[in-house]
KOLDRENLO-780316 format. One record per residue (C-alpha): x, y, z. Coordinates in steps of 0.2 Angstrom, whole numbers, plus 2048, in hexadecimal, padded with zeros to 3 digits. Each point is the difference from the previous one (the first is absolute). Layout:
BEGIN
XYZ...
END
This chain:
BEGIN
8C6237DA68067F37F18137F980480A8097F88087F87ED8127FB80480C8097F68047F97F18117F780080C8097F58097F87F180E7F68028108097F980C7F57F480F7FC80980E80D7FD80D7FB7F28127FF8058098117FE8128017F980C80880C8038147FA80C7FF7F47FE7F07FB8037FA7ED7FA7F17F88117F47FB8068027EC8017F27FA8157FB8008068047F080D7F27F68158058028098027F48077EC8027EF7FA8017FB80A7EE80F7F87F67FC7EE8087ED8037FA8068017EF80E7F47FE7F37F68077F38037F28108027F18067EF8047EE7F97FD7FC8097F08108097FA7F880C7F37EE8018037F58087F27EE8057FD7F27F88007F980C7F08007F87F080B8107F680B7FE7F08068127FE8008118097EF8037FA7F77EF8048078008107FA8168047F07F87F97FE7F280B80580B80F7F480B7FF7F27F47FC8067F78107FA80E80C7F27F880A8017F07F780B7EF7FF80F7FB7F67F57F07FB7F480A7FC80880D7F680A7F17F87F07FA7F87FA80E7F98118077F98067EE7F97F38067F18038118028128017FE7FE7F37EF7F980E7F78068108088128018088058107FB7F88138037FD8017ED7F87EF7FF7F48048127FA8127F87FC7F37F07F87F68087F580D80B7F880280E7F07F87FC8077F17FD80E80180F7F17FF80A7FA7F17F98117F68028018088147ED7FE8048057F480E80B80B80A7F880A80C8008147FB8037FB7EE7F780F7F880B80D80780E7F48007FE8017EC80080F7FF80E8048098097F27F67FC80A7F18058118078117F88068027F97EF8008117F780A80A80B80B7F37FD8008047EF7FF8107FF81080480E8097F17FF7FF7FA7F07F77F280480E7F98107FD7FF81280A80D80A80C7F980A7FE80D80E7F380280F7FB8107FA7FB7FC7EF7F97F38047F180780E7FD80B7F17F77F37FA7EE7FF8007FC7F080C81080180680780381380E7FE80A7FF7EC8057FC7FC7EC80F80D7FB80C7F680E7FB7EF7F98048057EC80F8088058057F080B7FB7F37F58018077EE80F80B8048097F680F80181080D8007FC8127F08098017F27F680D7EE8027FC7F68008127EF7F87FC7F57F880B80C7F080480E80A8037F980C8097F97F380C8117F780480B8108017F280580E7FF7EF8078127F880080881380780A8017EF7FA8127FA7EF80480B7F580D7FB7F08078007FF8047EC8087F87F280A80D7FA8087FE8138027F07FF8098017EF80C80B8088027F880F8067F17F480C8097F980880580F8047EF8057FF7F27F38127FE7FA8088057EE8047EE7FE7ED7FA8027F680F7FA7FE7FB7ED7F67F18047F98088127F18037F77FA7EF7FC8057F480F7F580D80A7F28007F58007EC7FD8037FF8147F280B8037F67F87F18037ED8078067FD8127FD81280B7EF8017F97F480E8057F07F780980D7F08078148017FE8077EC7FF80D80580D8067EC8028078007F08078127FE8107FE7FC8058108087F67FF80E80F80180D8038117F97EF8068017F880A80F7EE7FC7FC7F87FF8137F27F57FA80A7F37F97F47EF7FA8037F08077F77F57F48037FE7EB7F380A7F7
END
């Protein structure tokens, strides 16, 4: 009789992964006291006392106009195209003059342009037509607006109209979530999160030392922790050790 084949060796498993004791919950991250918020922003007011935006805007209107055209885009980039725009058309009446054939041309550069235009025209007629050609000064009103949501409402009514409102874009949303200020998992969260805890005295300009923070040292891809200025205040666990 042939030898019988050995039996074929079987698979070798993958090692087991390390299992969590029942019950076990992953660590929150710390969030920031109370002491530790006012520092943060005394830190950032005594380094630019009265921060503004970065939007080029010379009424209500420009500036909902370069708002909303700013969704998915840059401020350097909506600058450019509205610095031509806004020469021939800084009112509602003006814009619907103007039309939106030829609002594509002057936005063609910013990414979404063709719907952007027309809800640049749509927003400029409503205007018209139930505000008599003003920007509400409300939330409400304001998201009424075709092109218009709740961040784009919180920045007209912050910077046109000087409420404490804080606009959660994608800077903000990153340090509230990152520092242990105001975390949350959406930006409507996030925004009331903030609210809860920024101070009266610092909410007005809240708004813009986040976003320029986020925009220019606690950046998305690689935060330039050794010169954060507010660094001992922040509970980032992966902190960088070398300038960026």
């Amino acid at each position: 009789m042939p030898a019988a084949k050995p039996a074929p060796k079987a698979a070798a498993r993958p090692a087991a992964k390390p299992q969590k004791a029942a019950g076990a919950k992953t660590p929150k991250q710390p969030r920031m006291t109370t002491a530790e918020i006012e520092a943060f922003f005394a830190e950032l007011a005594a380094r630019d006392a009265a921060p503004t935006s970065e939007l080029h805007w010379s009424n209500p209107y420009t500036l909902v106009v370069a708002v909303a055209l700013s969704a998915q885009a840059t401020d350097v980039g909506v600058n450019k195209a509205t610095g031509q725009l806004f020469a021939v058309a800084d009112t509602p009446e003006k814009m619907l003059a103007l039309g939106e054939d030829r609002l594509r041309d002057y936005i063609k550069t910013i990414g979404l342009y063709k719907t952007k235009a027309k809800n640049v025209i749509g927003l400029s007629q409503m205007l018209i037509d139930r505000h008599g050609g003003k920007v509400p000064q409300t939330r409400e009103a304001l998201q009424e607006l075709p092109g218009v949501g709740r961040k784009t409402a919180n920045v007209v009514l912050n910077v046109a109209f000087g409420q404490p409102t804080i606009a959660v874009d994608t800077h903000i949303f990153r340090v509230a979530n990152r520092t242990g200020m105001g975390p949350g998992k959406t930006p409507d969260h996030v925004e009331l999160e903030l609210e809860k805890v920024v101070p009266e005295k610092w909410r007005l300009h809240a708004h813009h030392w986040l976003i320029l923070h986020g925009r220019y040292i606690c950046k998305a891809r690689r935060p330039n922790c050794p010169v954060c200025p507010v660094r001992d205040f922040c509970h980032f666990g992966e902190k960088t050790e070398i300038a960026a």
